[in-house]
PyMOL Python script that loads the backbone (N, CA, C, O; Angstrom):
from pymol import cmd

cmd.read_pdbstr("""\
ATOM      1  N   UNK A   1       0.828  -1.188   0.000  1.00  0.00           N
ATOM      2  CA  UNK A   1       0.000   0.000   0.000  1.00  0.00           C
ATOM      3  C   UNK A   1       0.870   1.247   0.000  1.00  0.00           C
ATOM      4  O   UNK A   1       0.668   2.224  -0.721  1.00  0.00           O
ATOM      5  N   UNK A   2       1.717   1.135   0.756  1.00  0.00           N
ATOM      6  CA  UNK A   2       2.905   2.295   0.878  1.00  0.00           C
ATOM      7  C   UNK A   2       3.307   2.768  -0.594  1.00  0.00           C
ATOM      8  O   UNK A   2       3.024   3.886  -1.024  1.00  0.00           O
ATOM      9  N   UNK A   3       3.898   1.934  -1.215  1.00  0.00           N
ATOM     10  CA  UNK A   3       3.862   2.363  -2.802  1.00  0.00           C
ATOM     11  C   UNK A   3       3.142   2.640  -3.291  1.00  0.00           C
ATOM     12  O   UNK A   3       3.552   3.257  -4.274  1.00  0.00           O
ATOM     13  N   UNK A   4       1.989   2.582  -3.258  1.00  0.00           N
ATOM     14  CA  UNK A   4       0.461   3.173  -4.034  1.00  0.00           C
ATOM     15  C   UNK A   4       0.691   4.863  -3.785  1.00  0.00           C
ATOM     16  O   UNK A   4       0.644   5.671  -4.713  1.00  0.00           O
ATOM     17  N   UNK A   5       0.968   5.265  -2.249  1.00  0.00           N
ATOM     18  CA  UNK A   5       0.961   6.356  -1.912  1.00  0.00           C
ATOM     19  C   UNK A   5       2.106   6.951  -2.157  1.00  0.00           C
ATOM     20  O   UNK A   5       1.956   8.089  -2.602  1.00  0.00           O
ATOM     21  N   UNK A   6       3.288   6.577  -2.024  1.00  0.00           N
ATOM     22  CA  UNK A   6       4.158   7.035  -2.586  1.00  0.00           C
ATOM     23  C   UNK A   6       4.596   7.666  -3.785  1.00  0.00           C
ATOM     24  O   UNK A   6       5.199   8.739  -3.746  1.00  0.00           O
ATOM     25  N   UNK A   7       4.258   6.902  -5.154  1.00  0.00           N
ATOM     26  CA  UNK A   7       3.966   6.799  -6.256  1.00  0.00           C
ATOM     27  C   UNK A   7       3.276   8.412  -6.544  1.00  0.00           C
ATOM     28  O   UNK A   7       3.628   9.315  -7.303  1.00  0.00           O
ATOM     29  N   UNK A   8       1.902   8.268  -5.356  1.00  0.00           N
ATOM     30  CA  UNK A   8       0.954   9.348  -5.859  1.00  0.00           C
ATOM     31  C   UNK A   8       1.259  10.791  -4.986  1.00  0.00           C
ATOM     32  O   UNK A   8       0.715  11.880  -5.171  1.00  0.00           O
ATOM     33  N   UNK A   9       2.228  10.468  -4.051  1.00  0.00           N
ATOM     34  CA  UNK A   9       2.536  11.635  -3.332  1.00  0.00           C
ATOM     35  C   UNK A   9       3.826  12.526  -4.067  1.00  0.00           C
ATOM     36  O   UNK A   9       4.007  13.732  -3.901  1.00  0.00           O
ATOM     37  N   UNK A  10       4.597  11.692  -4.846  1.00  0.00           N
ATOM     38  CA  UNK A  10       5.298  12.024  -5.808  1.00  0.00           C
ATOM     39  C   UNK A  10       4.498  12.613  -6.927  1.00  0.00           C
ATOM     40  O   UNK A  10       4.678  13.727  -7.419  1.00  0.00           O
ATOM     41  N   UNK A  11       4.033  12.161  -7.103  1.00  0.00           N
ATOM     42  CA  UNK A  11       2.768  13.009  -8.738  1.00  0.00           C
ATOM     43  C   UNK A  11       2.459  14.280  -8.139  1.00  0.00           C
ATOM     44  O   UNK A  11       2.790  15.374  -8.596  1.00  0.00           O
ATOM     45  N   UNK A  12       1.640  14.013  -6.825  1.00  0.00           N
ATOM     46  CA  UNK A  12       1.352  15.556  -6.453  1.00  0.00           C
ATOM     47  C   UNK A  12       2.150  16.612  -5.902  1.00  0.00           C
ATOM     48  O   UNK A  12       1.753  17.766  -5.742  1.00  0.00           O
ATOM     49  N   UNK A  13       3.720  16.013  -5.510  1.00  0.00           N
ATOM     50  CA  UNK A  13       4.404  17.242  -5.409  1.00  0.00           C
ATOM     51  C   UNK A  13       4.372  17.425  -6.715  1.00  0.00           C
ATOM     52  O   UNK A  13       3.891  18.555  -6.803  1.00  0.00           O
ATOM     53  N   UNK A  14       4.536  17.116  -7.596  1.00  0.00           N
ATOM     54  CA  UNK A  14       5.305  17.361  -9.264  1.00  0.00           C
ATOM     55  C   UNK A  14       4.669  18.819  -9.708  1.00  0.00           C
ATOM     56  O   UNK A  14       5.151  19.878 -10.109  1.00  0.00           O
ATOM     57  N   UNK A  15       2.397  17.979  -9.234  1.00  0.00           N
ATOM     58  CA  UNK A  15       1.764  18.872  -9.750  1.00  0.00           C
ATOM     59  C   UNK A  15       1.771  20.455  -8.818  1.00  0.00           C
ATOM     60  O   UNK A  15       1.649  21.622  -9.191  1.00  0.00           O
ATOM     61  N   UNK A  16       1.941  19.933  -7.697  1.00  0.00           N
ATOM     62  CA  UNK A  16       1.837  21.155  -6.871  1.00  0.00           C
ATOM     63  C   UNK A  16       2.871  21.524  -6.227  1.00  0.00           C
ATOM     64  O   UNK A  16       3.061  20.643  -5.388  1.00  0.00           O
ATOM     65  N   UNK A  17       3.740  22.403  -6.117  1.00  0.00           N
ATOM     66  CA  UNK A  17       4.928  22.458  -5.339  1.00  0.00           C
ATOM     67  C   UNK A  17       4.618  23.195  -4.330  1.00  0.00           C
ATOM     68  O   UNK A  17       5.439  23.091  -3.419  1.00  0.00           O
ATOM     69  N   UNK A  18       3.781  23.884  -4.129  1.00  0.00           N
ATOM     70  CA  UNK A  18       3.085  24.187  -3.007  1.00  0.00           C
ATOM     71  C   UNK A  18       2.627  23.654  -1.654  1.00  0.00           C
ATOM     72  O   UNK A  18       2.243  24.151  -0.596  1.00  0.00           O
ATOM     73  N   UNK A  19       2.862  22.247  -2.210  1.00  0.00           N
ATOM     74  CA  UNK A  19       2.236  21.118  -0.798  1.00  0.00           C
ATOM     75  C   UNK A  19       3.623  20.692  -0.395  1.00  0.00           C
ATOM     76  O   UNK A  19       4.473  20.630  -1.283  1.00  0.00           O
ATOM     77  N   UNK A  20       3.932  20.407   0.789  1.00  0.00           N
ATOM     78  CA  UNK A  20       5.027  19.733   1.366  1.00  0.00           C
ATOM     79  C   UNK A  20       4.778  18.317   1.061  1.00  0.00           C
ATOM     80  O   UNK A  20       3.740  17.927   0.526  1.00  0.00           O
ATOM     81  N   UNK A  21       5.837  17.487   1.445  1.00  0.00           N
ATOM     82  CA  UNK A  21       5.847  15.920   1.604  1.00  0.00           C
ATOM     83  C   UNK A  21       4.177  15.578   2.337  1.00  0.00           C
ATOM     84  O   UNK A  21       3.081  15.153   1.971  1.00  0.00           O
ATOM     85  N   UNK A  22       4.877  16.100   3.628  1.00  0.00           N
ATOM     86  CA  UNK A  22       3.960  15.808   4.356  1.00  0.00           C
ATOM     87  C   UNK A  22       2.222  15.904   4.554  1.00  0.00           C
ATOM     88  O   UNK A  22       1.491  15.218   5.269  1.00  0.00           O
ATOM     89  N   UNK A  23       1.844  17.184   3.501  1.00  0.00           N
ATOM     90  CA  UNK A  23       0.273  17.420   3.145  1.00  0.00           C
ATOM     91  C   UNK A  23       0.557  17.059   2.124  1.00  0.00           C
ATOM     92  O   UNK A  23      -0.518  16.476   1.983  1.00  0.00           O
ATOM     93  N   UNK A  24       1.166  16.812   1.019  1.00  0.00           N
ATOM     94  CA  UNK A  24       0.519  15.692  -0.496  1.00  0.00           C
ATOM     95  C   UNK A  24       0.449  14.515   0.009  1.00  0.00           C
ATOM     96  O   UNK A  24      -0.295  13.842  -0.704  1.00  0.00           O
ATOM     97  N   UNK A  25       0.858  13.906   0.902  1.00  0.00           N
ATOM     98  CA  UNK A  25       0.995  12.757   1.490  1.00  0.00           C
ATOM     99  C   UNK A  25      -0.519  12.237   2.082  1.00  0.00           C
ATOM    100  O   UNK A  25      -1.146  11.182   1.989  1.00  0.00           O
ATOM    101  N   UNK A  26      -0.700  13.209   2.571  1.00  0.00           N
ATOM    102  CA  UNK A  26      -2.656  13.207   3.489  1.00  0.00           C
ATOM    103  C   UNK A  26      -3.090  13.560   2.611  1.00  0.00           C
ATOM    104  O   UNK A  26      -4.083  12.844   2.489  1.00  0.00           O
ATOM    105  N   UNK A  27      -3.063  14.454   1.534  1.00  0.00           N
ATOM    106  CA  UNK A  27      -4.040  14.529   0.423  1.00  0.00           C
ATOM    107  C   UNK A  27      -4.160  13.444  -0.094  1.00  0.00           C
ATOM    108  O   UNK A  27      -5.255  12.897   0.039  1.00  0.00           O
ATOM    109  N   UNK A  28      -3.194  12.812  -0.790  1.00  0.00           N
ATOM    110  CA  UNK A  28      -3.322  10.735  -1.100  1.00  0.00           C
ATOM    111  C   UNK A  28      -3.960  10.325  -0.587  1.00  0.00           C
ATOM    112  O   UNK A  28      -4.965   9.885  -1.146  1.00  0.00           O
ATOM    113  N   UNK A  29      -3.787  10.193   0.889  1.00  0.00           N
ATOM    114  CA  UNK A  29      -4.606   9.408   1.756  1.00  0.00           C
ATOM    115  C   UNK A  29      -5.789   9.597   1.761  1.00  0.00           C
ATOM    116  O   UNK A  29      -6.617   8.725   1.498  1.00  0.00           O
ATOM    117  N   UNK A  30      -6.114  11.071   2.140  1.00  0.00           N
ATOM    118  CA  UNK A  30      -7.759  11.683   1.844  1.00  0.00           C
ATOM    119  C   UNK A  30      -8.598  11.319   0.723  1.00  0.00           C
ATOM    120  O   UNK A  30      -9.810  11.122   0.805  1.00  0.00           O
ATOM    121  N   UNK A  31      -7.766  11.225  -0.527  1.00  0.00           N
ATOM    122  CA  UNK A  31      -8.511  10.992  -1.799  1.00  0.00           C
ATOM    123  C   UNK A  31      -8.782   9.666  -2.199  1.00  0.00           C
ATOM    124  O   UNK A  31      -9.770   9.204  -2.770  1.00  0.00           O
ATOM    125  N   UNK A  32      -7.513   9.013  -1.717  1.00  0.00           N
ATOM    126  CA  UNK A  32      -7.791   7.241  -1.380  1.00  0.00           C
ATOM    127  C   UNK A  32      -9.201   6.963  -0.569  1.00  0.00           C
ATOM    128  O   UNK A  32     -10.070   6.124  -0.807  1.00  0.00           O
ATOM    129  N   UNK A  33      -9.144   7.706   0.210  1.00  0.00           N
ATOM    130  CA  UNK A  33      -9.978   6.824   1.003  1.00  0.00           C
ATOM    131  C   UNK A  33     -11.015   7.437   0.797  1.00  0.00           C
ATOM    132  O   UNK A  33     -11.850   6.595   1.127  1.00  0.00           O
ATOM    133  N   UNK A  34     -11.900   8.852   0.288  1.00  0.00           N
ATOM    134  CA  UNK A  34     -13.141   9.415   0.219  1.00  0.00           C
ATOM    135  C   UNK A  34     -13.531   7.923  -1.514  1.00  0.00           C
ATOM    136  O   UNK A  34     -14.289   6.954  -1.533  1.00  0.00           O
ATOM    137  N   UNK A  35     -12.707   8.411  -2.477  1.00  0.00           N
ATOM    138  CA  UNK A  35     -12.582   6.997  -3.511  1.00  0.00           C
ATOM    139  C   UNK A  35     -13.423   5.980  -2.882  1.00  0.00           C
ATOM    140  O   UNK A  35     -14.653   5.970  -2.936  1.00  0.00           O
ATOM    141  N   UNK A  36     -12.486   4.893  -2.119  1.00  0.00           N
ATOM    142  CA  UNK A  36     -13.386   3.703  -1.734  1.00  0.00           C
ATOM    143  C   UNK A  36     -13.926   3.930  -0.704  1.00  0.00           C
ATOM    144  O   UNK A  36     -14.220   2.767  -0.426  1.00  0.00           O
ATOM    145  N   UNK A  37     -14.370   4.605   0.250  1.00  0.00           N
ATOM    146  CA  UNK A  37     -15.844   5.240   1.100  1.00  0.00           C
ATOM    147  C   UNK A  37     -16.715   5.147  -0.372  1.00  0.00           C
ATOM    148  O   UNK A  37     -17.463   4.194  -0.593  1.00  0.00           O
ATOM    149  N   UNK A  38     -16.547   6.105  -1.210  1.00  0.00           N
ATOM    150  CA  UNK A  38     -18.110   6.545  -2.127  1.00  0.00           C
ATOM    151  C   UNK A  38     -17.897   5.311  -2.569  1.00  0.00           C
ATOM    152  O   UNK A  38     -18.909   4.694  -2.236  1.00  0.00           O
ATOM    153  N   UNK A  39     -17.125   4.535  -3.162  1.00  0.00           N
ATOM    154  CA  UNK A  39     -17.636   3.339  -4.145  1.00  0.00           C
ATOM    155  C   UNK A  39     -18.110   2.304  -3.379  1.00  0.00           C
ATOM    156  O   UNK A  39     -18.655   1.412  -4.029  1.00  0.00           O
ATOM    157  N   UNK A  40     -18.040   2.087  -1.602  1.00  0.00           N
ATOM    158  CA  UNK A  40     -18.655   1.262  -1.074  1.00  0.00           C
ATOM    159  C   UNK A  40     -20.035   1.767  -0.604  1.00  0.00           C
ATOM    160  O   UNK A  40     -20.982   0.986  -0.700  1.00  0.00           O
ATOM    161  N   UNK A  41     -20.235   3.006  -0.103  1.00  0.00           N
ATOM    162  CA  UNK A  41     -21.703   3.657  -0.091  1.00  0.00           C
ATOM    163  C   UNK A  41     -22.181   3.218  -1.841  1.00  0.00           C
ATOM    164  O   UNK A  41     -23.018   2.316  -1.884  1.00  0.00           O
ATOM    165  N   UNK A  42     -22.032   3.400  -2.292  1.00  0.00           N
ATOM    166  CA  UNK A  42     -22.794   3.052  -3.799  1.00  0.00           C
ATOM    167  C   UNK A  42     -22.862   1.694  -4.336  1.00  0.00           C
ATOM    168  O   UNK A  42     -23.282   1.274  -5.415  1.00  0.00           O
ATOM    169  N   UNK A  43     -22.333   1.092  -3.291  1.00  0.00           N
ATOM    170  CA  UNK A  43     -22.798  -0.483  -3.323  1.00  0.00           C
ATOM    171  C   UNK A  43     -22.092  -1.825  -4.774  1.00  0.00           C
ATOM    172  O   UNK A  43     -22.444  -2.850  -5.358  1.00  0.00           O
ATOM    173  N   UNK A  44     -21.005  -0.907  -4.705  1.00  0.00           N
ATOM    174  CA  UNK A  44     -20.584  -1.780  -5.719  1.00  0.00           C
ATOM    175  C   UNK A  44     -18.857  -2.130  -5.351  1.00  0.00           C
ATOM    176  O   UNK A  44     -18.099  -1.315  -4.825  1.00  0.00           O
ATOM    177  N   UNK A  45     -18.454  -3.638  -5.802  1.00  0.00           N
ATOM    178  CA  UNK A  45     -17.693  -4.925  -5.927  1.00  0.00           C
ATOM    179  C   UNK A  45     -16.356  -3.880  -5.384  1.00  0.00           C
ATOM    180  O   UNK A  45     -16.316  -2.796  -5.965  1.00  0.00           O
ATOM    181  N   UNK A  46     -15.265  -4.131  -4.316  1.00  0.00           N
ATOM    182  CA  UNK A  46     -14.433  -3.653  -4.584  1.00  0.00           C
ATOM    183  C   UNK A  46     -13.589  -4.448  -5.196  1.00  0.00           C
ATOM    184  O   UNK A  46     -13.486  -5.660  -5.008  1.00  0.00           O
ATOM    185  N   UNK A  47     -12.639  -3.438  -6.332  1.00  0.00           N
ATOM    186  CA  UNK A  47     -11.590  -3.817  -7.432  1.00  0.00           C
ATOM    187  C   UNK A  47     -10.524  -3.581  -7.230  1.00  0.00           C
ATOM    188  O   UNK A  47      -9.805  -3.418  -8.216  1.00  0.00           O
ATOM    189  N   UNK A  48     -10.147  -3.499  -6.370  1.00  0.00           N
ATOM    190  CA  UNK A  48      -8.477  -3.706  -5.543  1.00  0.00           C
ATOM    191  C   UNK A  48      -7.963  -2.606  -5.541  1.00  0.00           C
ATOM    192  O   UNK A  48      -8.708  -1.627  -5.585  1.00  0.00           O
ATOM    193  N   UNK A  49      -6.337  -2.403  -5.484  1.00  0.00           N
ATOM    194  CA  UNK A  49      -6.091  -1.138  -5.374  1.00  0.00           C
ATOM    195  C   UNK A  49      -5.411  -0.472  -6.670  1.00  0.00           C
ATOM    196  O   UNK A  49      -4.906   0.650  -6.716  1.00  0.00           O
ATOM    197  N   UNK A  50      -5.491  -1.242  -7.524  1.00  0.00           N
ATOM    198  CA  UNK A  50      -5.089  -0.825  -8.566  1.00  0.00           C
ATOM    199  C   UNK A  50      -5.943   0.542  -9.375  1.00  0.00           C
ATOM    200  O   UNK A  50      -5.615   1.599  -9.914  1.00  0.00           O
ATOM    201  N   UNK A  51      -7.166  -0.178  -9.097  1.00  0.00           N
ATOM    202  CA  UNK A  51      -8.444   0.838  -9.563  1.00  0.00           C
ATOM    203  C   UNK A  51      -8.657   1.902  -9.105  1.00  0.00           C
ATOM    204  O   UNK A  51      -9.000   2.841  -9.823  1.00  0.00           O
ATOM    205  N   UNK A  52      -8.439   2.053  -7.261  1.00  0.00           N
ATOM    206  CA  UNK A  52      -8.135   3.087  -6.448  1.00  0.00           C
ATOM    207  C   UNK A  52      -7.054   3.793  -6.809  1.00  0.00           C
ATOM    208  O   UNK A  52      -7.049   5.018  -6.696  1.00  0.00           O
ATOM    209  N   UNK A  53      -6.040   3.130  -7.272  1.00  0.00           N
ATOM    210  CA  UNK A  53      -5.095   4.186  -7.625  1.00  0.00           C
ATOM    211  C   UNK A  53      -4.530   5.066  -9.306  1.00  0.00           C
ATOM    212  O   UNK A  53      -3.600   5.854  -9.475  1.00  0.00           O
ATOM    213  N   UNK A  54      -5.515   4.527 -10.283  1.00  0.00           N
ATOM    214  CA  UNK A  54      -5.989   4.738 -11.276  1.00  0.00           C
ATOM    215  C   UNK A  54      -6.531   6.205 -10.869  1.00  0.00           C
ATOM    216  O   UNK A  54      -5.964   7.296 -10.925  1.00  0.00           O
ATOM    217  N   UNK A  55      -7.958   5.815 -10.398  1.00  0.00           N
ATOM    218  CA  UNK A  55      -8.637   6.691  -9.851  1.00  0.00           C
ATOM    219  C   UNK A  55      -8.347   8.561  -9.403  1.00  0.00           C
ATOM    220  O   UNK A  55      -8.821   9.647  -9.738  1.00  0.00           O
ATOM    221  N   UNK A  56      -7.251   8.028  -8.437  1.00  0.00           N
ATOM    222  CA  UNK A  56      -6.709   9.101  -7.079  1.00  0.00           C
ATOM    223  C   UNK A  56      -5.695   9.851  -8.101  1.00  0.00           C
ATOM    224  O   UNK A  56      -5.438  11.048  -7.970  1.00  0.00           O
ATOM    225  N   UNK A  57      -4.892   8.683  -9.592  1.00  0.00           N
ATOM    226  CA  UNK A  57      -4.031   9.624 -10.381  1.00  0.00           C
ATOM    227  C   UNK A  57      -4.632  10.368 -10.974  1.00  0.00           C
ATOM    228  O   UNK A  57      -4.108  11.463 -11.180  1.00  0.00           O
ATOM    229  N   UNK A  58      -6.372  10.024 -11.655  1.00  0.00           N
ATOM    230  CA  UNK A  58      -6.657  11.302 -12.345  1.00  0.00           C
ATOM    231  C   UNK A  58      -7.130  12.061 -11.535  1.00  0.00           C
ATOM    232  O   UNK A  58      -7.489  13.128 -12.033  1.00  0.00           O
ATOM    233  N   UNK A  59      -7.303  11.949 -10.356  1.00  0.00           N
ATOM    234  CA  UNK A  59      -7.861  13.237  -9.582  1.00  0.00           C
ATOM    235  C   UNK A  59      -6.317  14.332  -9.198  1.00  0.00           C
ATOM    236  O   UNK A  59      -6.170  15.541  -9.015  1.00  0.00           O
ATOM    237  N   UNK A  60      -5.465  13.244  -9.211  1.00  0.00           N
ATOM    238  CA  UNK A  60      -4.116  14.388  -8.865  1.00  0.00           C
ATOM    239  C   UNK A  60      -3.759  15.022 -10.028  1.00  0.00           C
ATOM    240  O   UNK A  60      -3.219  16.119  -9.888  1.00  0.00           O
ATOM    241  N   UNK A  61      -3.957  14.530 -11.356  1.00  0.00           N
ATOM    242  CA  UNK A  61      -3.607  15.133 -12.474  1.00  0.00           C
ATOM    243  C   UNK A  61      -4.438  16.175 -12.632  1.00  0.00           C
ATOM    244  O   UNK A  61      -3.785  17.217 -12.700  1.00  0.00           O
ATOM    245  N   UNK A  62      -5.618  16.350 -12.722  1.00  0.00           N
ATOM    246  CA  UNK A  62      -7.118  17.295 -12.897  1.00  0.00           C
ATOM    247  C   UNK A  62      -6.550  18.516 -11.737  1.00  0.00           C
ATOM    248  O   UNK A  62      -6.168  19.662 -11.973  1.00  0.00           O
ATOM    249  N   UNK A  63      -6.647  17.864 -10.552  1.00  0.00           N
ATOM    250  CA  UNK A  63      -6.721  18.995  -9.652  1.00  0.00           C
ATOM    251  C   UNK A  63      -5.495  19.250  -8.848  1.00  0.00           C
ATOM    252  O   UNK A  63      -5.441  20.323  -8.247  1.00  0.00           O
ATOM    253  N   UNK A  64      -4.474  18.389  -8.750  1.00  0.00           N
ATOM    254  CA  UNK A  64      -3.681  18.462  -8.264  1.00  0.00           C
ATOM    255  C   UNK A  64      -2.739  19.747  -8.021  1.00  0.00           C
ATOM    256  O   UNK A  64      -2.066  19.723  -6.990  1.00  0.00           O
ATOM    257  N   UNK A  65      -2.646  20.660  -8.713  1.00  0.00           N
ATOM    258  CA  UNK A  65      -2.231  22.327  -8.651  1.00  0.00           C
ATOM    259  C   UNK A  65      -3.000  22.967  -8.042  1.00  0.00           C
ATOM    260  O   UNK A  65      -2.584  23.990  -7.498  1.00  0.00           O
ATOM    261  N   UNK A  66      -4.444  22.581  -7.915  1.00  0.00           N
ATOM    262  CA  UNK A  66      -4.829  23.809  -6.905  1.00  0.00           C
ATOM    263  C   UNK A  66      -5.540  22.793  -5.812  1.00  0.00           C
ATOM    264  O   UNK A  66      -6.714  23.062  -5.556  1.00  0.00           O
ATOM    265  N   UNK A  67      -5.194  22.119  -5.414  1.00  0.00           N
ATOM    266  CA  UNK A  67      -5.598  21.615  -4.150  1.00  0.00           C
ATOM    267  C   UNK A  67      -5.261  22.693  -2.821  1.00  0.00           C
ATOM    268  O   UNK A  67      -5.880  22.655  -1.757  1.00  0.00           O
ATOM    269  N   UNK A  68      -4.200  23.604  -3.120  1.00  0.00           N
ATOM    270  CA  UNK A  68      -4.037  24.103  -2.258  1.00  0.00           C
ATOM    271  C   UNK A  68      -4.662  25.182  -1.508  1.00  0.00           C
ATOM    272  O   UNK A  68      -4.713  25.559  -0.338  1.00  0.00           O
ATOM    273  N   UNK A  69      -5.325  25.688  -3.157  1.00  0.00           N
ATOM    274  CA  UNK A  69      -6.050  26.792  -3.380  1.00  0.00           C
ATOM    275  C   UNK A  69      -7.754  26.320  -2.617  1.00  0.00           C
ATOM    276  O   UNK A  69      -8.464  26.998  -1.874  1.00  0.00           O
ATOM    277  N   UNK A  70      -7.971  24.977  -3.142  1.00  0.00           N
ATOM    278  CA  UNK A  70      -9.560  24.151  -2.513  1.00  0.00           C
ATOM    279  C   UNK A  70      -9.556  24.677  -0.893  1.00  0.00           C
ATOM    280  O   UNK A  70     -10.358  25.440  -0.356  1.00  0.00           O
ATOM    281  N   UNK A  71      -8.172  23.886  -0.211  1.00  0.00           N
ATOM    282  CA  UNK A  71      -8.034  24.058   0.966  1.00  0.00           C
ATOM    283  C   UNK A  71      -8.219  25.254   1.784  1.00  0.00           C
ATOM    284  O   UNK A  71      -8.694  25.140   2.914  1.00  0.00           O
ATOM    285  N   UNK A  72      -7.786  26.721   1.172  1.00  0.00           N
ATOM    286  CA  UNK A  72      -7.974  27.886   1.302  1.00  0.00           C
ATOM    287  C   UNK A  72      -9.181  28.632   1.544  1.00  0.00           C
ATOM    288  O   UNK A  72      -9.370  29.631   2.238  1.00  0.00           O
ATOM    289  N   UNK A  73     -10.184  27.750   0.629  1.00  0.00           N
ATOM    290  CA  UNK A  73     -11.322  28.331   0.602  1.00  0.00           C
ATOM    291  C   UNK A  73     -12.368  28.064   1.851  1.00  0.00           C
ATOM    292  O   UNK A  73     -13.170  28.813   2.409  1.00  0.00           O
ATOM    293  N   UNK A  74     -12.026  26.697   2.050  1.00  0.00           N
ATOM    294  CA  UNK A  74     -12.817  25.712   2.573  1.00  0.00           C
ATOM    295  C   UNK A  74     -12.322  25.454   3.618  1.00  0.00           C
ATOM    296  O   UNK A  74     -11.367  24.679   3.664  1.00  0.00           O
ATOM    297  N   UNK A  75     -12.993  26.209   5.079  1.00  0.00           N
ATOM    298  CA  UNK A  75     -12.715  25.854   6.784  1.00  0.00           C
ATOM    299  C   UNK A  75     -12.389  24.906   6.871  1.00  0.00           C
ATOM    300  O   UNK A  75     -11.194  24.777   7.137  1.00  0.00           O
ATOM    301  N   UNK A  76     -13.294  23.564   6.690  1.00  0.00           N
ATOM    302  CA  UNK A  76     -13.137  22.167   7.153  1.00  0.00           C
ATOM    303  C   UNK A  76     -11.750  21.747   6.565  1.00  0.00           C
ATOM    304  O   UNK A  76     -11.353  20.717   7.110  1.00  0.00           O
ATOM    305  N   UNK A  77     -10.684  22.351   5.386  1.00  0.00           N
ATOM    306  CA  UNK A  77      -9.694  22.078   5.074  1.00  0.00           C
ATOM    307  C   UNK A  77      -8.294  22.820   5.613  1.00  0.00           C
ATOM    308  O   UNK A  77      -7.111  22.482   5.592  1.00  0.00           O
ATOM    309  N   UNK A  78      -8.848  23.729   5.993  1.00  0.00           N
ATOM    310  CA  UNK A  78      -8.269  25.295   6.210  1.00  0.00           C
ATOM    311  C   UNK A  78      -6.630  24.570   6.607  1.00  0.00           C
ATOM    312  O   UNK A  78      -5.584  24.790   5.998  1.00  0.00           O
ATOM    313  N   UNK A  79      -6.856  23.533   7.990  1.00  0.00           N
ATOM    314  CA  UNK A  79      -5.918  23.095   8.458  1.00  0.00           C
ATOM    315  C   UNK A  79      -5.048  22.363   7.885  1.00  0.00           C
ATOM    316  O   UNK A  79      -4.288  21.756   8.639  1.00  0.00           O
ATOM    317  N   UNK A  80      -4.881  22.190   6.454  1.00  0.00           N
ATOM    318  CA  UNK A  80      -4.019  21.057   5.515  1.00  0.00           C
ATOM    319  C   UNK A  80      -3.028  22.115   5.364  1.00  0.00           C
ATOM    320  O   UNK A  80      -1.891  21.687   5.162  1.00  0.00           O
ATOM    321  N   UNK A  81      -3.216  23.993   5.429  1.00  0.00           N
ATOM    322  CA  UNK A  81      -2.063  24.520   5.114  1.00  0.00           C
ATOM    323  C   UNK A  81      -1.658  25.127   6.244  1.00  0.00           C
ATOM    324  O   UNK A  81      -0.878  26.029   5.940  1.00  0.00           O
ATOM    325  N   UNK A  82      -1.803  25.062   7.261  1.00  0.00           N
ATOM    326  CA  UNK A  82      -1.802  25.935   8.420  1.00  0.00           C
ATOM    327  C   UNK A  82      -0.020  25.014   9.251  1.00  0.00           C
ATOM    328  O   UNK A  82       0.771  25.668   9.931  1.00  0.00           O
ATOM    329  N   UNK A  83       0.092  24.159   9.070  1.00  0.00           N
ATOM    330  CA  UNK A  83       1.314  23.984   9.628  1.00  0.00           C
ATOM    331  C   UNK A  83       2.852  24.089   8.787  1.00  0.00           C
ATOM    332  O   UNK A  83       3.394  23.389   7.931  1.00  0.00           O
ATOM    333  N   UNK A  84       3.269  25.480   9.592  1.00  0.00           N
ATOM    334  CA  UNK A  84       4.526  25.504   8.964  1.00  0.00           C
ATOM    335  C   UNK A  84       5.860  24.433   8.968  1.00  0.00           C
ATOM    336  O   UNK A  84       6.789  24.620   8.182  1.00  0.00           O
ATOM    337  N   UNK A  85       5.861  23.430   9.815  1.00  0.00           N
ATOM    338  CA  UNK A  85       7.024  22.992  10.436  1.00  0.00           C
ATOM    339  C   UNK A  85       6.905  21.649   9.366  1.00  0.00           C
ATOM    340  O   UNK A  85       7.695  20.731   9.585  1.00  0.00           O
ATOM    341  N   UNK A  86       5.800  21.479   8.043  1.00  0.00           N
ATOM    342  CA  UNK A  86       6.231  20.348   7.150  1.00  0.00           C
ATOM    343  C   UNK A  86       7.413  19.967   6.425  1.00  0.00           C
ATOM    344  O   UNK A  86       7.733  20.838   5.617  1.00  0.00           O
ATOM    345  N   UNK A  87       8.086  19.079   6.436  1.00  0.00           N
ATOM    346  CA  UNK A  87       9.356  19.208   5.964  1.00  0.00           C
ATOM    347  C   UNK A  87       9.306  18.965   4.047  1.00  0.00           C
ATOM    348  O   UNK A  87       9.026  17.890   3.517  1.00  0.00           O
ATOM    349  N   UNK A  88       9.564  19.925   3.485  1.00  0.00           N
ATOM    350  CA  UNK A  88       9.783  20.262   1.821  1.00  0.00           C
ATOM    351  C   UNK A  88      10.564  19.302   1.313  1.00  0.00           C
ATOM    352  O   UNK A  88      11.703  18.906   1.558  1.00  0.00           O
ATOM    353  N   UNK A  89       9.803  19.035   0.630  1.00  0.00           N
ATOM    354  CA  UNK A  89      11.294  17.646  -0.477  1.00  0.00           C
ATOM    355  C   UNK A  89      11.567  18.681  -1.920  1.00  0.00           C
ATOM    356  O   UNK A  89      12.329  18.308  -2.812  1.00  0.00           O
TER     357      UNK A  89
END
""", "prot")
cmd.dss("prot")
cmd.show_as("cartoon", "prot")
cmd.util.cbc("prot")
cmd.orient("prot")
């Protein structure tokens, strides 16, 4: 699983250089897991993680540059940019 995220935490620094290691890292995770939350609320077969991570790449490709900007807008996110002490790759 670690490589799934890895893989995609690498894509989203690429897309965003704005996010540290450490918040593209929870953004993966976040998008992983809202992914298979909705596809199990909607009642259908899970397809491993390959599909999940299909998935989470086109959402990092699409939106991945302004995730940071989403976060900004939006209280309930507010806190993805609020810590300075993330360490920058």
């Amino acid at each position: 699983m670690n490589d799934y995220y890895e893989r995609l935490t690498s894509l989203l620094m690429e897309k965003n250089p704005n996010l540290s290691y450490g918040r593209a890292r929870t953004w993966v995770e976040l998008l992983w897991e809202d992914f298979e939350t909705t596809y199990a609320k909607a009642g259908r077969k899970y397809q491993g993680k390959a599909v999940a991570e299909k998935v989470v790449r086109t959402w990092v490709i699409q939106y991945g540059d302004k995730l940071h900007e989403f976060a900004a807008l939006n209280p309930k996110y507010a806190h993805m940019l609020n810590d300075e002490e993330d360490i920058l790759h």
